[in-house]
N, C-alpha and C positions, 0 to 999 in steps of 0.2 A: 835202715839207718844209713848204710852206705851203696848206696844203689850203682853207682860208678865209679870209674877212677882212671884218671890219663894222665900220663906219665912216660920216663924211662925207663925202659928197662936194662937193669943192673946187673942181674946175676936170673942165672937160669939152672935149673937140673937136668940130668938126661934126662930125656924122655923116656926112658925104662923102668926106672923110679915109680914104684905103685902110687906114693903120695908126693906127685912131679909139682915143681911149681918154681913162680917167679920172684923177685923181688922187683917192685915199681917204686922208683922215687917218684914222688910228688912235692913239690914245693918243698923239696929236702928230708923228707918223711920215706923212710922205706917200706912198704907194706908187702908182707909175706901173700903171695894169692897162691891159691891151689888151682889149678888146673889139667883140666884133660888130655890128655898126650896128642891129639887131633889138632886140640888150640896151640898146645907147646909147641907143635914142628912146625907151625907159620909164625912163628915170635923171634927174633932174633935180638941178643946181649945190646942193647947201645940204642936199639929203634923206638919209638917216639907208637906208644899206643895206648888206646881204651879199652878198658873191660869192663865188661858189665857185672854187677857181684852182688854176692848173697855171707850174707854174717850169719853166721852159725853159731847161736853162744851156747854153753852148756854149763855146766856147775864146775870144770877141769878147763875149759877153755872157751877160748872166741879164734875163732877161724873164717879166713875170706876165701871163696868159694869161685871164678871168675870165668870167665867165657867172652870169647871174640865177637859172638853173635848174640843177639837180644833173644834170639829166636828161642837157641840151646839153653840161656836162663829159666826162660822160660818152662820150658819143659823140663829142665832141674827141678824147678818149685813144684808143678805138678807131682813129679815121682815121689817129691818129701812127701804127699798127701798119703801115700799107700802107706797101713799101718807095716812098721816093721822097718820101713824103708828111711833111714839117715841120710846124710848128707855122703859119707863115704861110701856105700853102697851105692849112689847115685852116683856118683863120679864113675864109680867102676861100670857101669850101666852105660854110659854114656862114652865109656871109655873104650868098651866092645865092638858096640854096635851106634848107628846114626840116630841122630833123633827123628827123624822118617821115617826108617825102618820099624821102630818103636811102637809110634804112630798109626801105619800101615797093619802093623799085627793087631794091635787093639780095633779098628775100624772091622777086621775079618773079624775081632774073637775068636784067634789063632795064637793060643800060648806055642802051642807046638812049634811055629816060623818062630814065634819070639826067642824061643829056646835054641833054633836054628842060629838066630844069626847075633843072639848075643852071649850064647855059651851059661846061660841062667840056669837055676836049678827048676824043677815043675812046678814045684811050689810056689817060689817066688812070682814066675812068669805067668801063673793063675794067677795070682793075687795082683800084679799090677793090670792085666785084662780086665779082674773082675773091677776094680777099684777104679781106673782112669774109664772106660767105655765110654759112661752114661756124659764123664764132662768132653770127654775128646769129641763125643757125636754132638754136644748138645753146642760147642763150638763153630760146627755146620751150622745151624741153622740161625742167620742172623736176618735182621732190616735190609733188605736192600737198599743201600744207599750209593751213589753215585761216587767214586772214587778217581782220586786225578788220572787222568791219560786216557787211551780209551780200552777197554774191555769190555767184550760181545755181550750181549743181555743174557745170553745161554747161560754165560760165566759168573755171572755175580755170583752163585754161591758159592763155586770153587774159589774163587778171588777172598769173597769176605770169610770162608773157612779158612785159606793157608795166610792170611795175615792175621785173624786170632791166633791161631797159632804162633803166631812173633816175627813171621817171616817179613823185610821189608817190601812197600810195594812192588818195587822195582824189580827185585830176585820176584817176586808171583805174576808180574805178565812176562815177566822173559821164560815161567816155569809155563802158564798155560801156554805162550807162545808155540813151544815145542811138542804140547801133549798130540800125540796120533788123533789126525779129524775124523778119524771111524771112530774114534771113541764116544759115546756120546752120552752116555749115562751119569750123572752128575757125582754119585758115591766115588762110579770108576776115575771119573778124573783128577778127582782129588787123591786117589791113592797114585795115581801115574804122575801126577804133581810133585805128589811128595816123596817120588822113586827119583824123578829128576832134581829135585832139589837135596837129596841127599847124597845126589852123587857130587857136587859141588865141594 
């Protein structure tokens, strides 16, 4: 329903705040966003920005949900897919750990890293492995189609896997730019992709 929203921003939380978030006027309208402490510490009171957002309605509320990057929506909506897994549990997911890192566990079928580096419980960190794999893989493998700029033919899959992903094009040739040229194995590059893109 509300896919975006740009605006001022009016008033902010700390960032310490489990359920941190903004208010954005819009054409005089203020709108409460929630957001992740990673997006809140690059937003400042008064600056002029976009977010990308997710409506969350329930039978107690409607809640806007929002993120600096398209990319990290993105994979918000994913994680709503695993049974069990809300909206605020997804923030706190996202609020640990990167969405690369995420990512990167689920391509191993390594709940054990995913536990590593987002402090999850076993259960849960199974359950998002066994639940996203089959779409996070099946995101690899797409048409090759010829995308603006240039990028090596080796790369098309890494290229059209980390822009399904959400990524823009621009952050995925400056991410394959930098991957190690001994690398050469196509799975591998995509997770070395998505270790440099998550350090950003």
């Amino acid at each position: 329903m509300i896919a975006s929203l740009r605006g001022k921003v009016t008033y902010k939380t700390s960032e310490l705040r489990k359920d941190a978030y903004i208010v954005l006027d819009v054409a005089g309208v203020g709108y409460k966003v929630f957001l992740p402490g990673s997006n809140l510490r690059r937003v400042a009171e008064e600056s002029e920005v976009i977010v990308y957002t997710y409506l969350s309605v329930s039978e107690t509320a409607m809640n806007l949900y929002g993120f600096l990057n398209p990319a990290d929506k993105t994979f918000f909506t994913l994680l709503l897919d695993v049974p069990g897994i809300g909206p605020k549990t997804a923030m706190g997911i996202l609020e640990k750990t990167t969405m690369a890192e995420v990512q990167q566990a689920i391509l191993e079928d390594n709940a054990s890293s995913l536990i590593k580096v987002s402090g999850l419980s076993q259960k849960i960190a199974e359950k998002i492995v066994l639940a996203l794999k089959d779409k996070v893989e099946s995101l690899t493998v797409r048409d090759k189609t010829k995308p603006d700029g240039m990028v090596m033919n080796s790369d098309m899959d890494v290229f059209d896997a980390l822009v399904s992903f959400g990524y823009s094009t621009t952050e995925v040739k400056q991410a394959i730019g930098n991957i190690d040229k001994s690398i050469t194995d196509t799975a591998l590059r995509i997770r070395e992709a998505l270790k440099i893109l998550g350090k950003k």
